[in-house]
GUVO-908554 format. One record per residue (C-alpha): residue in three letters; x, y, z. Coordinates in nm, 2 decimals. Layout:
GUVO-908554
<node code="ALA" c1="X" c2="Y" c3="Z"/>
...
***
This chain:
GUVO-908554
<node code="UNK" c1="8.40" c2="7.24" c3="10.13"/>
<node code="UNK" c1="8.25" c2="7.34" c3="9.81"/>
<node code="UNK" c1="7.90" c2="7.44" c3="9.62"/>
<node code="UNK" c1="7.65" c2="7.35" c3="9.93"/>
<node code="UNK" c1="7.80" c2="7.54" c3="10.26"/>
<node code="UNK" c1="7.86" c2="7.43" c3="10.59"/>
<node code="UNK" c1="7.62" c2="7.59" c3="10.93"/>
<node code="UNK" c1="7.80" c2="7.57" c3="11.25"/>
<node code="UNK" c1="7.63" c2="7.65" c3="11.58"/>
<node code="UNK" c1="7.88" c2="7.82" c3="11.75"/>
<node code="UNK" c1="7.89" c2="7.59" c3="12.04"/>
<node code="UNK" c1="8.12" c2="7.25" c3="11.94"/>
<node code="UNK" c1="8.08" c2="7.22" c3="11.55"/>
<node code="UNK" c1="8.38" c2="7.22" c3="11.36"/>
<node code="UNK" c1="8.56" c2="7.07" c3="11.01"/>
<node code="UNK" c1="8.84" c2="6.92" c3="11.02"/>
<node code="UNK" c1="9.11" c2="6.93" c3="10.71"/>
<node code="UNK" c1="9.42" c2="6.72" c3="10.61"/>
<node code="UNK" c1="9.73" c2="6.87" c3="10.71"/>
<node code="UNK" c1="9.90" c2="7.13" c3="10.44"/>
<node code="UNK" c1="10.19" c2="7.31" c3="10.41"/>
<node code="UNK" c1="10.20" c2="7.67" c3="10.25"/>
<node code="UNK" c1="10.42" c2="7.79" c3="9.96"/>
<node code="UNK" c1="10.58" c2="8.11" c3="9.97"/>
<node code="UNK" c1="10.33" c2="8.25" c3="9.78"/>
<node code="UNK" c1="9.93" c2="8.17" c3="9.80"/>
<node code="UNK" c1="9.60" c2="8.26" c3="9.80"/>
<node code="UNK" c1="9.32" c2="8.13" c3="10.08"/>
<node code="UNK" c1="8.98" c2="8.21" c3="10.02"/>
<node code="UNK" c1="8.62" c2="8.11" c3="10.13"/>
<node code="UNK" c1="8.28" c2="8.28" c3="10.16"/>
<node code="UNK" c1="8.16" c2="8.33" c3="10.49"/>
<node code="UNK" c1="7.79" c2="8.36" c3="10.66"/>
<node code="UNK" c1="7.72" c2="8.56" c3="11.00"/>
<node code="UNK" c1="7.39" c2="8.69" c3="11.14"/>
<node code="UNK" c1="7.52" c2="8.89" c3="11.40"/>
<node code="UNK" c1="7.86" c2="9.01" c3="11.58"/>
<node code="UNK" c1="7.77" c2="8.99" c3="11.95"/>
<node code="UNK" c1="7.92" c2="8.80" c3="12.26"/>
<node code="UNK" c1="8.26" c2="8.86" c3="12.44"/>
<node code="UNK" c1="8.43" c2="8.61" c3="12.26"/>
<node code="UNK" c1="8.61" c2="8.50" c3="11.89"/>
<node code="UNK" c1="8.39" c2="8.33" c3="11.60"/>
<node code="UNK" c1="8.67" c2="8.14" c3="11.42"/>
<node code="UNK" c1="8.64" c2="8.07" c3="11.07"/>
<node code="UNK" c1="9.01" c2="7.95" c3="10.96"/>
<node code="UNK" c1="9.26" c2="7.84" c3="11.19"/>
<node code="UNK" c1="9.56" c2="7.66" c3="11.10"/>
<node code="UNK" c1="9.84" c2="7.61" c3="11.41"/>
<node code="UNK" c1="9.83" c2="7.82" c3="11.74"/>
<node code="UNK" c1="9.72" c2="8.13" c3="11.74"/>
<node code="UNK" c1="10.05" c2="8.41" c3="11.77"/>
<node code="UNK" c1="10.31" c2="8.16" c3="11.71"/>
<node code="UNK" c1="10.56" c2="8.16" c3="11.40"/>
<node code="UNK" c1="10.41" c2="7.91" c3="11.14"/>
<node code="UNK" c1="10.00" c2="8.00" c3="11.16"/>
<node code="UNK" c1="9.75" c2="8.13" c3="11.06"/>
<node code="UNK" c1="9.43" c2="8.21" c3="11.20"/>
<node code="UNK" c1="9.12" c2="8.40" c3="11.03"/>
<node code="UNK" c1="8.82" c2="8.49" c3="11.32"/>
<node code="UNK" c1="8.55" c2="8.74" c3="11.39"/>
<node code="UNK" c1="8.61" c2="8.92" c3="11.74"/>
<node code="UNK" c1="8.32" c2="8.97" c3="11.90"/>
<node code="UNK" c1="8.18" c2="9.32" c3="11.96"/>
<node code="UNK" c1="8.20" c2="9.27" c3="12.34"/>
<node code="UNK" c1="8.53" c2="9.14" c3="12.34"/>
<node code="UNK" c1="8.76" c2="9.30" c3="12.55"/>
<node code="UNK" c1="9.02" c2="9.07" c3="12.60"/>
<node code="UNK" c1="9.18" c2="9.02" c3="12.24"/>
<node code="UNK" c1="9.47" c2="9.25" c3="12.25"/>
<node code="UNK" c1="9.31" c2="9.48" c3="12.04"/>
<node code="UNK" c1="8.99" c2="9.66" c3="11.92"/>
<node code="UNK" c1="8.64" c2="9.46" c3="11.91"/>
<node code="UNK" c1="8.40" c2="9.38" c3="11.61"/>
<node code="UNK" c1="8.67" c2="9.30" c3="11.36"/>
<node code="UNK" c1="8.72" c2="9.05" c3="11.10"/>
<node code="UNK" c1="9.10" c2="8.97" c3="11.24"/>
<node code="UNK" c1="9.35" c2="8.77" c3="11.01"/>
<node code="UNK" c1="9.63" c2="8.65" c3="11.22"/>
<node code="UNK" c1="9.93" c2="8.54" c3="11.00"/>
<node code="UNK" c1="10.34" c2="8.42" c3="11.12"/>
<node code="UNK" c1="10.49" c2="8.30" c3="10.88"/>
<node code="UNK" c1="10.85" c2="8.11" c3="10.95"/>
<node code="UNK" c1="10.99" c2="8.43" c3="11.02"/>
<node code="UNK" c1="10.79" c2="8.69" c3="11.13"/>
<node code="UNK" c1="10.69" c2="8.86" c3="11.47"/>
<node code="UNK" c1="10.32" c2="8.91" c3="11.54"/>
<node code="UNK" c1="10.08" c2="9.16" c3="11.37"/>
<node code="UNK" c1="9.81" c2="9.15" c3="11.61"/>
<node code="UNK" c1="9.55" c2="9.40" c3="11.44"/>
<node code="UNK" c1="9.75" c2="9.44" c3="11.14"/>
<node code="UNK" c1="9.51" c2="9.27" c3="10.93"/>
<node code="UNK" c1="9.20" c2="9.41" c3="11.09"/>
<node code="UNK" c1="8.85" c2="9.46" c3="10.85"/>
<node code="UNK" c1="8.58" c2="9.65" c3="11.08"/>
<node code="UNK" c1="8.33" c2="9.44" c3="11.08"/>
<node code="UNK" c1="8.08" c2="9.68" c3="10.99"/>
<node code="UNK" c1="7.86" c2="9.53" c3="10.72"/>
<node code="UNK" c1="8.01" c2="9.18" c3="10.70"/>
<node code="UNK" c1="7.76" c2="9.06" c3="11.00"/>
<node code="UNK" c1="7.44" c2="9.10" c3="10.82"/>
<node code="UNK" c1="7.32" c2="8.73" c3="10.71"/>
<node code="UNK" c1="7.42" c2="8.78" c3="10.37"/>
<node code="UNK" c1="7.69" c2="8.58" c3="10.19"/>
<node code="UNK" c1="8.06" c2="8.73" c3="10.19"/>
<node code="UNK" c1="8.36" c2="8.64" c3="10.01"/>
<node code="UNK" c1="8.73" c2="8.63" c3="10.22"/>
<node code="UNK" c1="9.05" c2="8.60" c3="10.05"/>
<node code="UNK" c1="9.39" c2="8.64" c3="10.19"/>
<node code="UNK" c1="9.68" c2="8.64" c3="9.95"/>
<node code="UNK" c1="10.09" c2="8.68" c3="10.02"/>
<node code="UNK" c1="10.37" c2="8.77" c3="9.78"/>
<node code="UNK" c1="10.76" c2="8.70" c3="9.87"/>
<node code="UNK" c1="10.90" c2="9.04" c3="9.93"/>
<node code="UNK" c1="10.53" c2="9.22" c3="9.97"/>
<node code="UNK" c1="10.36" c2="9.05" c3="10.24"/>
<node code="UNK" c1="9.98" c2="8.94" c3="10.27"/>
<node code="UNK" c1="9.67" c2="9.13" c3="10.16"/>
<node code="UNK" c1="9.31" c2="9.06" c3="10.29"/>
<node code="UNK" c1="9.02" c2="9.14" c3="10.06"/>
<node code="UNK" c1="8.66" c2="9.11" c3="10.12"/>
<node code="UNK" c1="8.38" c2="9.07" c3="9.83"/>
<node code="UNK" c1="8.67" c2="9.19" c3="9.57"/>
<node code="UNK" c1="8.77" c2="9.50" c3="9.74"/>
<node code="UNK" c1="9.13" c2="9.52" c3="9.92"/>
<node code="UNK" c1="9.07" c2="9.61" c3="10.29"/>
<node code="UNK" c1="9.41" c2="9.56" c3="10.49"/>
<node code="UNK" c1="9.78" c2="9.47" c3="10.41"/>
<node code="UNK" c1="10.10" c2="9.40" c3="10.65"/>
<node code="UNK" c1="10.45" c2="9.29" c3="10.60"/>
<node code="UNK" c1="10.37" c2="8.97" c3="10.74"/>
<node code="UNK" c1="10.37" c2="8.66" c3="10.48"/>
<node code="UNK" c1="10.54" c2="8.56" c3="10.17"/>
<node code="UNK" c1="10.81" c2="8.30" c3="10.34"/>
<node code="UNK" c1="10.71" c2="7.90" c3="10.30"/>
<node code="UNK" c1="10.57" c2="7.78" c3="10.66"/>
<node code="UNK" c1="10.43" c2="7.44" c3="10.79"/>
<node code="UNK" c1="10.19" c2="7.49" c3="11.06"/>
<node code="UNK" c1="10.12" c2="7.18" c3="11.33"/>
<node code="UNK" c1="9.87" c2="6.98" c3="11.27"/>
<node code="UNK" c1="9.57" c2="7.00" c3="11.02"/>
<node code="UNK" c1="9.36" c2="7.32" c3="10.97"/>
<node code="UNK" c1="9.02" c2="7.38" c3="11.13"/>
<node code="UNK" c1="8.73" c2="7.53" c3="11.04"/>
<node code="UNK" c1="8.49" c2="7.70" c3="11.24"/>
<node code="UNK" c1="8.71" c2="7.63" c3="11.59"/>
<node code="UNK" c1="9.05" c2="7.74" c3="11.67"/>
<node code="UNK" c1="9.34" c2="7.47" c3="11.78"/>
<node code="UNK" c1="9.26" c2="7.50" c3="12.09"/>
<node code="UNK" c1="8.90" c2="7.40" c3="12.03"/>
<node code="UNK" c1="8.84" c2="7.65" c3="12.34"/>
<node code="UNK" c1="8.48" c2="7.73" c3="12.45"/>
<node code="UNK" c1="8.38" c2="8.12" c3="12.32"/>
<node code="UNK" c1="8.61" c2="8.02" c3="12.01"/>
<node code="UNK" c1="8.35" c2="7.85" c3="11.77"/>
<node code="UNK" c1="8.16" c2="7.95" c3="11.44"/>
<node code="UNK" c1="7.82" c2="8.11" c3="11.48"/>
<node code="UNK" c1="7.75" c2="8.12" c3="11.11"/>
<node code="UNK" c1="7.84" c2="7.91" c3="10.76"/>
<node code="UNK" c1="8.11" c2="7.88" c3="10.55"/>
<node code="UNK" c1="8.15" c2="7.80" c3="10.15"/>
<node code="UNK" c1="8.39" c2="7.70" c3="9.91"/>
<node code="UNK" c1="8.70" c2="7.71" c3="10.11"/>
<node code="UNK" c1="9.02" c2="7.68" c3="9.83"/>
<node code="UNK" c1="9.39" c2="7.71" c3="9.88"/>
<node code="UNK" c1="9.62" c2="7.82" c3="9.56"/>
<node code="UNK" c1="9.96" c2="7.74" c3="9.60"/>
<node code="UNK" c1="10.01" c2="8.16" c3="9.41"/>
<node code="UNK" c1="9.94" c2="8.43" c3="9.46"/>
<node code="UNK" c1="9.65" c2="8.63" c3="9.29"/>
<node code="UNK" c1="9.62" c2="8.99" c3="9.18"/>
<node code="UNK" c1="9.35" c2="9.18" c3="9.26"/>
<node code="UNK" c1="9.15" c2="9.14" c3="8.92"/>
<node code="UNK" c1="9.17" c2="8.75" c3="8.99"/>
<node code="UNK" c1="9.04" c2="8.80" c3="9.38"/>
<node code="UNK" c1="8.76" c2="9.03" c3="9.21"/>
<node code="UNK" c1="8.67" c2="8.75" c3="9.01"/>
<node code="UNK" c1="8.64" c2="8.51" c3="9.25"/>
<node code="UNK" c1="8.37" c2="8.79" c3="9.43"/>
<node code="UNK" c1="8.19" c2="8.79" c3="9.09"/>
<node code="UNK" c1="8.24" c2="8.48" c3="8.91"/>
<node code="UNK" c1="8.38" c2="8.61" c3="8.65"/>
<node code="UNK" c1="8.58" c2="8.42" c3="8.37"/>
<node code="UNK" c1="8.82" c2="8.42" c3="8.14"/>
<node code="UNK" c1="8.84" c2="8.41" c3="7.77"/>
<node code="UNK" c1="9.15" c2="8.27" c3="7.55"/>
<node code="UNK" c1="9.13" c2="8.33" c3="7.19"/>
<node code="UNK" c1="9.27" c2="8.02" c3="6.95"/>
<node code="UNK" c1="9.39" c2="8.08" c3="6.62"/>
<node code="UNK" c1="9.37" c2="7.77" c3="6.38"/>
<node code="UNK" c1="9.55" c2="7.77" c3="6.03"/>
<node code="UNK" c1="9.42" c2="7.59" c3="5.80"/>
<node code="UNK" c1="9.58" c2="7.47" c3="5.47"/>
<node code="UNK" c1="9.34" c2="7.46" c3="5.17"/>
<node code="UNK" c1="9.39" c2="7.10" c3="4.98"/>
<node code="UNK" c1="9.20" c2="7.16" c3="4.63"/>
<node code="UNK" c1="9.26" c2="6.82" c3="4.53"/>
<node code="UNK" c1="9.05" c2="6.63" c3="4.78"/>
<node code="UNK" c1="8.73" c2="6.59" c3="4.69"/>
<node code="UNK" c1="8.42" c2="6.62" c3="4.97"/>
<node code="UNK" c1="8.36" c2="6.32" c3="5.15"/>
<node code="UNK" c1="7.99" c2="6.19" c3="5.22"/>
<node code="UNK" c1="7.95" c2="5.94" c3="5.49"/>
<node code="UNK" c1="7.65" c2="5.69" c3="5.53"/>
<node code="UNK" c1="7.52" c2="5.60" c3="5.86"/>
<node code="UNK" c1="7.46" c2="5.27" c3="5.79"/>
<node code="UNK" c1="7.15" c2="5.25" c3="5.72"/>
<node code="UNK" c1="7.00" c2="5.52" c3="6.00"/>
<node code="UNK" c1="6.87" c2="5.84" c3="5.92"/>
<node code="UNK" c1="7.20" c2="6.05" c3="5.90"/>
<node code="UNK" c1="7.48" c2="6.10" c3="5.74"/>
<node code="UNK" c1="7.81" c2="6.31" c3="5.83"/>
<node code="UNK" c1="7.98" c2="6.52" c3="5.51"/>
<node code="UNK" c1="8.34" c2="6.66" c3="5.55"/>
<node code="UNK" c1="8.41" c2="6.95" c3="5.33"/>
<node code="UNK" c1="8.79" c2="7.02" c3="5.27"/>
<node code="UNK" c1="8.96" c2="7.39" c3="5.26"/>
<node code="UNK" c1="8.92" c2="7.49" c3="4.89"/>
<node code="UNK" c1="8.66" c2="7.25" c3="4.76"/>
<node code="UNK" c1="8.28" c2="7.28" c3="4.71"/>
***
């Protein structure tokens, strides 16, 4: 999904995407719409296998009358088991404070063997947990805007953007450009070796207007 966004009405809209398995390290990112927070349920945005169990991972809103998630309400929740971890319920939580407001926001969740996952929202690192950074191979194909389940109370209210998977992990300057677009510059050095003996080189167009002239290093 890239360039044009993607509106889901929160009752039985949802993408589907080809099955993918996850490299030690990566980075998951997408920019994400929402007008509001409210209802007693889940808005899901990202769900790849069953929610809790090893090999998934699962990025939703919980609803700010939600009382039955396990843990506090009006958070941006990123549920991640890798092939070997235990669940973090909340330990991924971003209040979702500000991120409701009908204004674009960019997501991006990145892991690193031996340091875990990191979420960060527009550029700015919000949560980290030991979970992540171990290869996994969740079932099926990911979703977005509806969980695996596909469960009533569990679908997308808002749009999504520009959803990308990196098989490495960024650092934070490279998760701040994504945010801002910004870009990188690599400077070229090209050596050039003079030949004084060649003379410049004039070339007709055949008969059209133009012509092309070629000037060698260390002529006139």
């Amino acid at each position: 999904v890239w360039g044009a966004g993607v509106n889901f009405d929160g009752v039985s809209q949802y993408a589907a995407l080809p099955d993918v398995s996850y490299t030690d390290e990566f980075t998951l990112s997408f920019w994400f719409k929402l007008a509001d927070n409210t209802g007693t349920g889940l808005r899901t945005l990202y769900a790849h296998g069953a929610q809790g169990t090893q090999g998934s991972l699962n990025v939703f809103f919980v609803e700010s009358g939600n009382a039955t998630s396990g843990g506090p309400a009006d958070m941006l929740r990123t549920r991640l088991l890798d092939s070997d971890d235990s669940d973090n319920l909340t330990g991924l939580d971003v209040a979702a404070a500000g991120l409701t407001d009908g204004q674009w926001h960019l997501y991006a969740l990145t892991t690193s063997s031996g340091a875990g996952s990191s979420v960060y929202v527009d550029g700015a690192l919000r949560a980290s947990s030991a979970n992540g950074g171990a290869a996994m191979n969740p079932a099926g194909g990911a979703l977005l805007g509806a969980d695996a389940a596909m469960q009533p109370g569990t679908f997308l209210k808002g749009a999504l953007d520009s959803v990308a998977l990196y098989d490495r992990s960024f650092g934070a300057t490279e998760v701040a450009d994504l945010h801002t677009g910004g870009s990188r510059v690599a400077s070229i050095t090209v050596n050039v070796a003079p030949t004084a003996s060649t003379a410049p080189v004039i070339t007709s167009d055949g008969g059209n207007p133009t012509a092309s002239v070629a000037i060698w290093e260390g002529t006139t």
